[in-house]
C-alpha positions as a LaTeX table, in Angstrom:
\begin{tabular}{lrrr}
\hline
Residue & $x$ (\AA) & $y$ (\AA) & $z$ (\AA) \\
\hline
Unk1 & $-71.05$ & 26.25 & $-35.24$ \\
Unk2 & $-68.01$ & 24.05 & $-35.54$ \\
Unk3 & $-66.22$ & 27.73 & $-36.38$ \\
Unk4 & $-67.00$ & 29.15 & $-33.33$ \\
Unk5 & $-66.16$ & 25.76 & $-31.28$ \\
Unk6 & $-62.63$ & 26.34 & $-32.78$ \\
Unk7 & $-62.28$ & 29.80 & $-31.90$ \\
Unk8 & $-63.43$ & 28.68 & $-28.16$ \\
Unk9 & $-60.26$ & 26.13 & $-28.06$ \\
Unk10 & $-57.62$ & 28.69 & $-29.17$ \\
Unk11 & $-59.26$ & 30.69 & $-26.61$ \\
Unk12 & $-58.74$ & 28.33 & $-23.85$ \\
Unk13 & $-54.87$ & 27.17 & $-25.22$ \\
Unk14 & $-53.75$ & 30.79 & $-25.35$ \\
Unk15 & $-55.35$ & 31.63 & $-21.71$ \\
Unk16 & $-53.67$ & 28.45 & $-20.20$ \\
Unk17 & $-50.25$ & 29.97 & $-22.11$ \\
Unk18 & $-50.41$ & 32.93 & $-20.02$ \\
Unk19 & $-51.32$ & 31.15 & $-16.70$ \\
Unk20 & $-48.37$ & 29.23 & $-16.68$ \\
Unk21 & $-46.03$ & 32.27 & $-17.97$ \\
Unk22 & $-47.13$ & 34.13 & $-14.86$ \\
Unk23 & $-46.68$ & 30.74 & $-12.64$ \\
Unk24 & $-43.11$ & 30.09 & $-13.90$ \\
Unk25 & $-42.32$ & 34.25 & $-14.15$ \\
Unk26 & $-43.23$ & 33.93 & $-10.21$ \\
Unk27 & $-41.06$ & 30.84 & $-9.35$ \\
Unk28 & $-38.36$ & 32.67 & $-11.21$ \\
Unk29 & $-39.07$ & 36.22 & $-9.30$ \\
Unk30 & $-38.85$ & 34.10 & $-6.06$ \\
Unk31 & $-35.71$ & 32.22 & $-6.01$ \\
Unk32 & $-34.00$ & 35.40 & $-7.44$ \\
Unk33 & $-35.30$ & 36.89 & $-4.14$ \\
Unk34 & $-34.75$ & 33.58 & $-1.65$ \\
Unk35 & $-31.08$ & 33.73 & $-3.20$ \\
Unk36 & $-30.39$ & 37.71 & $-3.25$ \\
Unk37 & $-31.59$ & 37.40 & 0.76 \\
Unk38 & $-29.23$ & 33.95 & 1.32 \\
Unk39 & $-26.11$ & 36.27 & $-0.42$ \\
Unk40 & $-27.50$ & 39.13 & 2.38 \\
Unk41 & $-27.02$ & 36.33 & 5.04 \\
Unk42 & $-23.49$ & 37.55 & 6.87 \\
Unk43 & $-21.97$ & 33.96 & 7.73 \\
Unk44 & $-19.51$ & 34.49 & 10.65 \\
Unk45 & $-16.28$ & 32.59 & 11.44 \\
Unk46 & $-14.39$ & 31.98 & 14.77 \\
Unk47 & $-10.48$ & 32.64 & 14.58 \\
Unk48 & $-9.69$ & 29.14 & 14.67 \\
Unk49 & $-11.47$ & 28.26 & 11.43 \\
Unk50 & $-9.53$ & 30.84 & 9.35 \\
Unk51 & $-5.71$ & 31.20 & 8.61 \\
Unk52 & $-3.31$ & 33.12 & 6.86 \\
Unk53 & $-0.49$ & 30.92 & 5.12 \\
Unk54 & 2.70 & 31.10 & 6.76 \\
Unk55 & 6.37 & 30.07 & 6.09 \\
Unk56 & 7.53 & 26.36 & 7.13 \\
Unk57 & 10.17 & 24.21 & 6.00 \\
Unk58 & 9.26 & 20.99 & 4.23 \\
Unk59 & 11.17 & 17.82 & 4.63 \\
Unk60 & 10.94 & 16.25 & 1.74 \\
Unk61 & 9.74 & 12.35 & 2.44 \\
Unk62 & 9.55 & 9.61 & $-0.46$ \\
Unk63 & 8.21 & 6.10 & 0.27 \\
Unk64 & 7.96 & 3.20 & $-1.18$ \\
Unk65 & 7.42 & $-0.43$ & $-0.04$ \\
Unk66 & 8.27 & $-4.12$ & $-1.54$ \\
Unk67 & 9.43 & $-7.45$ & $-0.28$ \\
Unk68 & 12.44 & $-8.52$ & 1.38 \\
Unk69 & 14.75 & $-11.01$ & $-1.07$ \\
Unk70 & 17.52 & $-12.90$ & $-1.08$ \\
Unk71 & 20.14 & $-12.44$ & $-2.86$ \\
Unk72 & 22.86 & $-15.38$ & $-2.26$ \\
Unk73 & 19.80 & $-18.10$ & $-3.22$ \\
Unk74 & 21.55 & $-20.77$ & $-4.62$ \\
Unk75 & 19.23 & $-23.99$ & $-5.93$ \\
Unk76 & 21.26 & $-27.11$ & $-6.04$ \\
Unk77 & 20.76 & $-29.28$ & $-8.93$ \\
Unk78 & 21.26 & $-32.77$ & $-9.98$ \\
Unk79 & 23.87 & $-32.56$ & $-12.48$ \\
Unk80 & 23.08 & $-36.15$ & $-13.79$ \\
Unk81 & 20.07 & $-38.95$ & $-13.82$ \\
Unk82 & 20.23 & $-41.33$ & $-11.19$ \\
Unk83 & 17.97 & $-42.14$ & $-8.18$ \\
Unk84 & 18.47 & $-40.03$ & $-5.40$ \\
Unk85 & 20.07 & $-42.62$ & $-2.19$ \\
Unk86 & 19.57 & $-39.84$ & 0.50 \\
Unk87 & 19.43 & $-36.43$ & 1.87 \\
Unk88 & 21.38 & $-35.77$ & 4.98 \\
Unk89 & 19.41 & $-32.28$ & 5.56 \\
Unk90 & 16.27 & $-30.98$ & 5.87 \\
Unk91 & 14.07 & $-27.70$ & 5.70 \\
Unk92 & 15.72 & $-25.09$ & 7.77 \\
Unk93 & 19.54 & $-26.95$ & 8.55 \\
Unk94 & 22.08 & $-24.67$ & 8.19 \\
Unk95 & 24.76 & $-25.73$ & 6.07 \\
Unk96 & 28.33 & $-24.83$ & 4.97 \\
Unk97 & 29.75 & $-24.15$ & 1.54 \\
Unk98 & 31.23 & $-27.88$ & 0.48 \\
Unk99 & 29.23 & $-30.08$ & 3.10 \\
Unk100 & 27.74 & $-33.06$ & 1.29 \\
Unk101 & 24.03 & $-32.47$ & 1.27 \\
Unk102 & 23.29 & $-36.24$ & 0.20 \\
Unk103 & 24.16 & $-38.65$ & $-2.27$ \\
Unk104 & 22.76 & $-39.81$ & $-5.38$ \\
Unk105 & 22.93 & $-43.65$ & $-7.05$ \\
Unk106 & 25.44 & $-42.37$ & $-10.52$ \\
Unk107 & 26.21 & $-46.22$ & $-11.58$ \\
Unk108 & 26.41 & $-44.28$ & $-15.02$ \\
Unk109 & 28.92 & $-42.02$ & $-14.80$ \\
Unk110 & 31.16 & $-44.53$ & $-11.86$ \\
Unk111 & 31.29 & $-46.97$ & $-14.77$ \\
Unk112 & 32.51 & $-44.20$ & $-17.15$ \\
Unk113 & 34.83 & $-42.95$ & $-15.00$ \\
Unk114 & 36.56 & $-46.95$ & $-14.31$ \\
Unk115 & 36.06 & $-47.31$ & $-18.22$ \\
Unk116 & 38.18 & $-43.81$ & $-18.97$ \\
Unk117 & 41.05 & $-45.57$ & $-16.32$ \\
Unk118 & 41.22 & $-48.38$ & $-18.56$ \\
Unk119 & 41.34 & $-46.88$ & $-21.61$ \\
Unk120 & 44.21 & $-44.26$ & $-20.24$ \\
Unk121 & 45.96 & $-47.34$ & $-18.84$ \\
Unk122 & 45.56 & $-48.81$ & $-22.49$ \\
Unk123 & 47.01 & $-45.68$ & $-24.06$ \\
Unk124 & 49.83 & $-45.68$ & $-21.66$ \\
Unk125 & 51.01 & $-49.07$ & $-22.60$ \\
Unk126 & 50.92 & $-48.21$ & $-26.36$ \\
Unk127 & 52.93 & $-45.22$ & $-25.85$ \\
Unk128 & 55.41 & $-47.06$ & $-24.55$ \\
Unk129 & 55.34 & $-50.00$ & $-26.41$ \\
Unk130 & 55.76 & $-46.99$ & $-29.10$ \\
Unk131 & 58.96 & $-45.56$ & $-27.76$ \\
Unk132 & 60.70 & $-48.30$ & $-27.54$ \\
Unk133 & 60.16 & $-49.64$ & $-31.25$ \\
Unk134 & 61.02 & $-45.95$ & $-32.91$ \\
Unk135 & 64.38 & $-45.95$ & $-30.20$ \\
Unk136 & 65.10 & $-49.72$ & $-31.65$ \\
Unk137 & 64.35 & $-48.31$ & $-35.22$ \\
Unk138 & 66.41 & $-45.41$ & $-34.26$ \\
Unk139 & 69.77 & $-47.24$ & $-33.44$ \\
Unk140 & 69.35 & $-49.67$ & $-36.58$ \\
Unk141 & 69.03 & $-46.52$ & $-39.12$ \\
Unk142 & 72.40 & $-45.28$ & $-37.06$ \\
Unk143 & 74.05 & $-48.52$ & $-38.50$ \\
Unk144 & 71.78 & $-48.19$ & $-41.75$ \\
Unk145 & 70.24 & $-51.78$ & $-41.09$ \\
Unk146 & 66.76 & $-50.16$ & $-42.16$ \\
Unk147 & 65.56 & $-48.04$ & $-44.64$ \\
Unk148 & 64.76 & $-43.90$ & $-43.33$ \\
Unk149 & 61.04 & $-44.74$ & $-44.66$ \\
Unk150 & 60.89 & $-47.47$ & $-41.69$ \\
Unk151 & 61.99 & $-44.99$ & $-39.18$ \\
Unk152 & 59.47 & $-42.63$ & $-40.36$ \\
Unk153 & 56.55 & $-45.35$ & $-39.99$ \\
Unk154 & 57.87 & $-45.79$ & $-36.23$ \\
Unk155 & 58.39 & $-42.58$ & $-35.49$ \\
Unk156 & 54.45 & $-41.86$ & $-36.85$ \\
Unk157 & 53.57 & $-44.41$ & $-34.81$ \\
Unk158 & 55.05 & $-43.08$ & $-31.84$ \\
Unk159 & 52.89 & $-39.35$ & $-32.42$ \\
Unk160 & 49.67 & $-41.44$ & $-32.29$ \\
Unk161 & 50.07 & $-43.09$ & $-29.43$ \\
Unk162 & 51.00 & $-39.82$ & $-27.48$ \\
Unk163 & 47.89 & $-38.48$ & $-29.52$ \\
Unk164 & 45.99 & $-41.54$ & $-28.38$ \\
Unk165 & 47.21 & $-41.05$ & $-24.50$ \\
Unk166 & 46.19 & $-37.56$ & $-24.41$ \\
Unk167 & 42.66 & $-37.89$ & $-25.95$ \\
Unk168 & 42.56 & $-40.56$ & $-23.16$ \\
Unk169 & 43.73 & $-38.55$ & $-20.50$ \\
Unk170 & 41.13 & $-36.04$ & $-21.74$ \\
Unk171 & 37.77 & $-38.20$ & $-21.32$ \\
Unk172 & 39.25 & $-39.82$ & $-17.85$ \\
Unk173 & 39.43 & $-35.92$ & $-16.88$ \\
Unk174 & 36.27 & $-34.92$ & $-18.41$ \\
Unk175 & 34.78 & $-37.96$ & $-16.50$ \\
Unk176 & 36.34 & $-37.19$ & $-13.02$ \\
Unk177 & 34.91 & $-33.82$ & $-13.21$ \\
Unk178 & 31.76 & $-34.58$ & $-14.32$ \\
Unk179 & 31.23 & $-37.56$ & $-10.90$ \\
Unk180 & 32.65 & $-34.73$ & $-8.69$ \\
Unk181 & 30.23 & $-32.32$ & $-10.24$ \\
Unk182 & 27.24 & $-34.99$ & $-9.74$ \\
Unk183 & 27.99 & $-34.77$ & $-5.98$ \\
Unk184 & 25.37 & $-33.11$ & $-4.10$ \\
Unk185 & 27.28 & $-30.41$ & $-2.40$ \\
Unk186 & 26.42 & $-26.91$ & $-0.67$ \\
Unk187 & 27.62 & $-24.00$ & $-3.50$ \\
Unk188 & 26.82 & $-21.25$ & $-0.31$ \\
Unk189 & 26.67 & $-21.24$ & 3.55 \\
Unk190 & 22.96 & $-20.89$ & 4.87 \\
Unk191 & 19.88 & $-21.98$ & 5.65 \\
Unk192 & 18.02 & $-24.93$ & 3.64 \\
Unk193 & 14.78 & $-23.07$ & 2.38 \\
Unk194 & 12.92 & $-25.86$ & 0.47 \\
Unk195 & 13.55 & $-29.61$ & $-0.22$ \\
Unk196 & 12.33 & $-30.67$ & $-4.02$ \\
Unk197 & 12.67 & $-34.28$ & $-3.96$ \\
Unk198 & 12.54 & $-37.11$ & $-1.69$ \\
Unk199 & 14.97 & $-39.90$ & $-1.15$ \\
Unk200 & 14.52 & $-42.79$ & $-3.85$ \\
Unk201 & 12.90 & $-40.92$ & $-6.65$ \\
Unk202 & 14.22 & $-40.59$ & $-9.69$ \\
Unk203 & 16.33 & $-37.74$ & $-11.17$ \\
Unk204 & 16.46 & $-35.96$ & $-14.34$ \\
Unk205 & 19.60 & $-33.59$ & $-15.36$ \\
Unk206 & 18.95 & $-30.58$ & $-13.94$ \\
Unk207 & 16.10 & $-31.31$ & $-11.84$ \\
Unk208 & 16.37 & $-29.20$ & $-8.45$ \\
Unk209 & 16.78 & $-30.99$ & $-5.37$ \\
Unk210 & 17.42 & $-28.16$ & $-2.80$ \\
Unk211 & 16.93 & $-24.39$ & $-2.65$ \\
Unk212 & 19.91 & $-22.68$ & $-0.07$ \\
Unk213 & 19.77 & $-18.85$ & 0.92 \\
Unk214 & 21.60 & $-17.13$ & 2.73 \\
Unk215 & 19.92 & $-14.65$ & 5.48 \\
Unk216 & 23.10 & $-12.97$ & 6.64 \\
Unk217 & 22.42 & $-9.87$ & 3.57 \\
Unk218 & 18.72 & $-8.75$ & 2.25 \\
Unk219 & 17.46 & $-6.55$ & $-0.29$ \\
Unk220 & 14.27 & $-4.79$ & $-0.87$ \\
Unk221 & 12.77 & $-4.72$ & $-3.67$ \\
Unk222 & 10.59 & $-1.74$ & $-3.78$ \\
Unk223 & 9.69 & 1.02 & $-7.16$ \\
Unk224 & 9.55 & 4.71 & $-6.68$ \\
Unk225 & 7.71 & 6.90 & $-9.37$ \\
Unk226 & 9.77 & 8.76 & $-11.86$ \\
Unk227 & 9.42 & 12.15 & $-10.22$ \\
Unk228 & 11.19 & 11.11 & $-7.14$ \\
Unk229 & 13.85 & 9.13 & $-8.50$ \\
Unk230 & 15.86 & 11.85 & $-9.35$ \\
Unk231 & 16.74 & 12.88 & $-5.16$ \\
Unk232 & 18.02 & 9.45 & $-4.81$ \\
Unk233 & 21.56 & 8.24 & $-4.72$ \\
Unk234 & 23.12 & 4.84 & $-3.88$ \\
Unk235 & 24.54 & 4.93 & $-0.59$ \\
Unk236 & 21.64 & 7.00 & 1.22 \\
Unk237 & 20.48 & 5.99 & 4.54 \\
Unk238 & 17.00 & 4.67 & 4.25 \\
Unk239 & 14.97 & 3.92 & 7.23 \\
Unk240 & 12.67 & 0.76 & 7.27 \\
Unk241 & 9.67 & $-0.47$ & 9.09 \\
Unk242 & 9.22 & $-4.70$ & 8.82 \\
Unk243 & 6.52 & $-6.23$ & 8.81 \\
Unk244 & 6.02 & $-8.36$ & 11.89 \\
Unk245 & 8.94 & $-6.50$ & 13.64 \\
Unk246 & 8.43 & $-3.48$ & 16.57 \\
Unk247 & 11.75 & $-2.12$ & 16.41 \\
Unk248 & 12.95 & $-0.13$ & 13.58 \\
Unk249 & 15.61 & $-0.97$ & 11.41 \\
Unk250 & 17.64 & 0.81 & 8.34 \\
Unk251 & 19.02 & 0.31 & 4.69 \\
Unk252 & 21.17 & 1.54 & 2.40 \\
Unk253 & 19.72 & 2.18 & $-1.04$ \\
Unk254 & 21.91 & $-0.60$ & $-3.50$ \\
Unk255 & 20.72 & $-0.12$ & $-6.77$ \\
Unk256 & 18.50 & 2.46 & $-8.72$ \\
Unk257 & 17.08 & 0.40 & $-12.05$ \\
Unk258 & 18.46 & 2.43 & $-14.98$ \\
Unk259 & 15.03 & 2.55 & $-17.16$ \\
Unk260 & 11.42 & 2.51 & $-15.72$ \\
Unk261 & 8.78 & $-0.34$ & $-15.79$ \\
Unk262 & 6.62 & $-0.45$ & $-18.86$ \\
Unk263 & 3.88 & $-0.21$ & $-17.71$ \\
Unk264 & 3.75 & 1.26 & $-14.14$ \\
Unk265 & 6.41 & 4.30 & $-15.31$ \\
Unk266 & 8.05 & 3.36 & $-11.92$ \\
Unk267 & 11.67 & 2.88 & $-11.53$ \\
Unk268 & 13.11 & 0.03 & $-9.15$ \\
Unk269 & 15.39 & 0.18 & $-6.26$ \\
Unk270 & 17.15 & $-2.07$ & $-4.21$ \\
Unk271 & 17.75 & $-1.34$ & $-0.52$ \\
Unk272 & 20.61 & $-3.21$ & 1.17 \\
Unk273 & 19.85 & $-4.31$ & 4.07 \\
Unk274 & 22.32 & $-6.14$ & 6.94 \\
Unk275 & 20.87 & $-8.86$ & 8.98 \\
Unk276 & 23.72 & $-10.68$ & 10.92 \\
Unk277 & 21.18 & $-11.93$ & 13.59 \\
Unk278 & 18.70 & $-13.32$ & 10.99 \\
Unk279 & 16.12 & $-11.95$ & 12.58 \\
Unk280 & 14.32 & $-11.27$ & 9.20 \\
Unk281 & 13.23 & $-13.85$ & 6.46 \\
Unk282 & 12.76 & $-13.61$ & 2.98 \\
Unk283 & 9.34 & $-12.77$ & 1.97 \\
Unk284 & 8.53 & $-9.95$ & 4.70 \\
Unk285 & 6.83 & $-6.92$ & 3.72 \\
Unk286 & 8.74 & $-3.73$ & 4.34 \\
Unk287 & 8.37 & $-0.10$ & 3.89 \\
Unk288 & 11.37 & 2.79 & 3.33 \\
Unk289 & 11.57 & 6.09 & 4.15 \\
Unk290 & 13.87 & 8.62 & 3.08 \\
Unk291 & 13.65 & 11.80 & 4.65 \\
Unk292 & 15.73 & 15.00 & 2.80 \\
Unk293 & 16.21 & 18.18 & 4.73 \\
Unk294 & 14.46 & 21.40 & 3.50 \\
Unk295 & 16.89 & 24.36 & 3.06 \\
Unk296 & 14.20 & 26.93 & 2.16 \\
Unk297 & 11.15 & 28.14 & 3.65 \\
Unk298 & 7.99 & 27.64 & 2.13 \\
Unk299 & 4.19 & 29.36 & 2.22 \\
Unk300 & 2.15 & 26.53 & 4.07 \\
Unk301 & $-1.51$ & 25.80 & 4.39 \\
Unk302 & $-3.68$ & 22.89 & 6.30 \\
Unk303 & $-4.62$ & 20.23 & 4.28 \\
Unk304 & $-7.51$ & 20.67 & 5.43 \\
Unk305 & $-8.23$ & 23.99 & 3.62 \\
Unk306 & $-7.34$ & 22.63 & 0.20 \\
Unk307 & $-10.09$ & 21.35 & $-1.89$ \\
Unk308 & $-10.05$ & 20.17 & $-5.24$ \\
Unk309 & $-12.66$ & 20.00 & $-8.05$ \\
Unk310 & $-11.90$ & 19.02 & $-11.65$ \\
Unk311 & $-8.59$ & 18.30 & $-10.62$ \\
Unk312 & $-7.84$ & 21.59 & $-9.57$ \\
Unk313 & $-6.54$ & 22.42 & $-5.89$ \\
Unk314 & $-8.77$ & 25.84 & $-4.39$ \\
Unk315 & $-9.49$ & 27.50 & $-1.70$ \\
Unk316 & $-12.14$ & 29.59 & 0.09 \\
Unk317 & $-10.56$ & 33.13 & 1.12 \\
Unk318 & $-12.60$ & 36.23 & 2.85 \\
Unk319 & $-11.75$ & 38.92 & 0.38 \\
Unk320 & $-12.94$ & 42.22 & 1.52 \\
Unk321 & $-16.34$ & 40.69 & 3.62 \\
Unk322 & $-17.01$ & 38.49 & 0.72 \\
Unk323 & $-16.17$ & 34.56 & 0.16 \\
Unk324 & $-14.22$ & 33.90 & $-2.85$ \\
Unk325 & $-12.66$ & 30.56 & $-4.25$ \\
Unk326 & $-9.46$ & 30.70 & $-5.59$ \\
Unk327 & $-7.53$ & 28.24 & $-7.81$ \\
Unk328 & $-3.95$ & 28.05 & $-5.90$ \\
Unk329 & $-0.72$ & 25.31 & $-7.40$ \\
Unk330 & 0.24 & 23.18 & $-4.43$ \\
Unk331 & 3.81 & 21.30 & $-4.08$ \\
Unk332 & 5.20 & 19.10 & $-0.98$ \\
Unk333 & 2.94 & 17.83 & 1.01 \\
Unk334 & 3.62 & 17.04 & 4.82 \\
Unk335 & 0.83 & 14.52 & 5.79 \\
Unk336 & 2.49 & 13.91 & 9.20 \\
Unk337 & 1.94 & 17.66 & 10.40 \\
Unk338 & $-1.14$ & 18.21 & 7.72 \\
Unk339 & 0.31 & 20.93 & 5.34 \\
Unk340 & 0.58 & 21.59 & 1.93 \\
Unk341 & 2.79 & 24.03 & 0.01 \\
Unk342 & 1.36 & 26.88 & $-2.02$ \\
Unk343 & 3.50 & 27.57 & $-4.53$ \\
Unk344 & 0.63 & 30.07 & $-6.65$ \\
Unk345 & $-2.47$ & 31.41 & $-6.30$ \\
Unk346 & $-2.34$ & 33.18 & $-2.71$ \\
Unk347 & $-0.34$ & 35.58 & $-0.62$ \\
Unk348 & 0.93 & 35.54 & 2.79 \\
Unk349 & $-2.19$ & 37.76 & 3.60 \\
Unk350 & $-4.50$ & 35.75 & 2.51 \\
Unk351 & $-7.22$ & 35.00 & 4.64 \\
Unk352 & $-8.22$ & 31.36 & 3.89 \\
Unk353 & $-10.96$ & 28.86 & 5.68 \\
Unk354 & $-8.89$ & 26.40 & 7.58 \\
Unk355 & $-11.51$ & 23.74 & 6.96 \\
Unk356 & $-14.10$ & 22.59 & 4.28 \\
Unk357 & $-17.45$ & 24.23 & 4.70 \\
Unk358 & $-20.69$ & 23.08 & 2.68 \\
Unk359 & $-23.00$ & 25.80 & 0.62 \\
Unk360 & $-20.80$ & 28.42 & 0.48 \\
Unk361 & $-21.22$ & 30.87 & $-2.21$ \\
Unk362 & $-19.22$ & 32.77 & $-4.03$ \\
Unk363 & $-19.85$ & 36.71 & $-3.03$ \\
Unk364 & $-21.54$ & 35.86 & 0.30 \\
Unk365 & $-21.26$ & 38.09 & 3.20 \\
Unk366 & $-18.70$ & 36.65 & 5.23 \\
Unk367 & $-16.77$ & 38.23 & 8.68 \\
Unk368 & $-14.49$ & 36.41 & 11.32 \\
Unk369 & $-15.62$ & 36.75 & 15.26 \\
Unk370 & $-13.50$ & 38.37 & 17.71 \\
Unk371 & $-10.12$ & 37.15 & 18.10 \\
Unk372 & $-6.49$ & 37.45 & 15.47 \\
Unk373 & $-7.48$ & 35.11 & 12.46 \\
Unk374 & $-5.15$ & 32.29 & 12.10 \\
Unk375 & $-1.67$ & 32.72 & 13.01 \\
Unk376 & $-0.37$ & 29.90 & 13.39 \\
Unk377 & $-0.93$ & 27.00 & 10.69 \\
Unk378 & $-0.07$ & 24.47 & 13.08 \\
Unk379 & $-3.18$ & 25.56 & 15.12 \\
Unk380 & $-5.34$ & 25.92 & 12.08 \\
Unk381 & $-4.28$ & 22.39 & 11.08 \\
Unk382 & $-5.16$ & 20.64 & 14.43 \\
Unk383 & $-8.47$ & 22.41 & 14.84 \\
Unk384 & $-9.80$ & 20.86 & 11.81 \\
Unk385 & $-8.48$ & 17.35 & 11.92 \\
Unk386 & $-10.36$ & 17.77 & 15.58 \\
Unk387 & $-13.76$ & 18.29 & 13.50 \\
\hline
\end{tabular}
């Protein structure tokens, strides 16, 4: 009995199998048919969503952006302690190069300086107190009233005193310098940027008081990558859009950095820029342009037509009725007119879709209406930034 039980179950198991072979055989035998009568759908195209690549020069445009510095910024600095009396500027005055900016309390170094006089005053005497004992000495060793030895002691006397003046003379100088040093004086002509301190605190050596730049010459400070670098020269014209500013203005490029960045693998470079009127400040946001002329033609497509998948630029071309994709190397790119060089994959008979299309397949019946297929990119390029 339980035999023939068993026998019933592989029965069942081995009937069930076969159902669902036929079930999934079916499914199988169906899509192949729903897809061989999709690839029998003809899709058609109008002439304006198909193009042929054509030739087109290609300015070759590098940008880069950065802020606008400074660079005459001088910070003025208090070159000894003392308590800070006043400032006879604020935020914004324009200054001159040697205008007093303020004054500072240096009891200190005044009381060095008077004590240096003295002692220079003091060395002075000696000196000549010196000379005149070594000329005495001098005329009694002429009559031999003193020994040579005595002269010598006089006329060793008379070396350290002159040794004593001058090491006097030295600190008076070395104090002079220092109080006109202390003095809190403009190093540039300009504007005052930023105030550090207020009158009555108390200074440190060193401590920065005022921060002066001068407007009349900027820089940007902007990074290109390393691929672009190599078109650029000091001296080139560079045209520049400012932020806050409608009118356009333009720059020299300054500098190229000699090594790149680390960790961006960009290069810096400084773009000279005049600004007599200082009608820019320090701190704006500005972007260059450099525009080089293209000498050669070049096969151009829309943007538009250019797809990429797995980092690989392709296309959709009608190949003899049929759609086929093909894998194409792309160069300059002109965003402002919407084309992209080919420089392999396609020919100049190509016959590419101007636009992206979704659920095309590769090897589907494909035809363009009525009408000459894409001659002119510039047409193509338009017509699909319109969709």
């Amino acid at each position: 009995m339980r035999k023939g039980w068993w026998w019933a179950g592989v029965a069942v198991v081995a009937l069930a199998g076969a159902v669902t072979a036929a079930l999934v055989s079916r499914a199988a035998t169906q899509k192949k048919a729903e897809e061989d009568a999709k690839a029998q759908v003809t899709l058609e195209f109008t002439a304006r969503e198909v193009v042929r690549p054509a030739l087109a020069a290609m300015p070759l445009r590098i940008e880069f952006s950065g802020p606008l510095v400074a660079p005459s910024t001088a910070i003025v600095r208090a070159k000894a302690p003392g308590t800070l009396v006043s400032l006879a500027v604020a935020e914004g005055s324009r200054v001159r190069a040697g205008q007093s900016l303020g004054s500072i309390d240096l009891a200190d170094l005044t009381i060095a300086c008077r004590s240096a006089t003295r002692l220079a005053r003091s060395a002075r005497a000696q000196l000549a107190q010196a000379e005149r004992t070594h000329g005495s000495n001098q005329r009694l060793a002429d009559q031999d009233y003193i020994s040579p030895n005595a002269l010598e002691g006089s006329r060793a006397a008379l070396q350290a005193a002159k040794a004593a003046l001058d090491a006097a003379q030295a600190q008076l100088a070395t104090s002079r310098v220092g109080l006109r040093d202390a003095a809190l004086v403009a190093p540039i002509s300009g504007l005052v940027s930023k105030r550090h301190v207020v009158p009555g605190e108390k200074l440190s050596a060193e401590q920065p008081v005022l921060t002066l730049v001068d407007l009349a010459r900027l820089e940007l400070a902007g990074s290109v990558a390393t691929h672009e670098v190599s078109v650029l020269q000091p001296g080139m014209t560079v045209a520049l859009r400012i932020e806050g500013v409608e009118q356009p203005a333009s720059g020299t490029v300054a500098r190229i950095a000699p090594a790149a960045e680390a960790g961006t693998r960009s290069i810096g470079v400084a773009v000279d820029v005049a600004n007599p009127k200082e009608q820019y400040r320090a701190g704006q946001y500005a972007v260059a342009r450099v525009e080089l002329a293209d000498t050669q033609q070049r096969l151009t497509l829309p943007t538009a037509a250019v797809t990429q998948t797995a980092g690989q630029d392709q296309v959709w071309v009608i190949d003899q009725g049929r759609l086929a994709r093909r894998a194409i190397t792309t160069g300059r790119r002109d965003e402002a007119r919407g084309l992209v060089e080919v420089l392999a994959g396609l020919d100049a008979q190509a016959l590419v879709l101007a636009a992206r299309f979704d659920n095309l397949r590769e090897g589907g019946k494909a035809v363009v209406q009525a009408g000459q297929a894409g001659a002119s990119v510039a047409a193509a390029a338009a017509s699909s930034v319109a969709r």
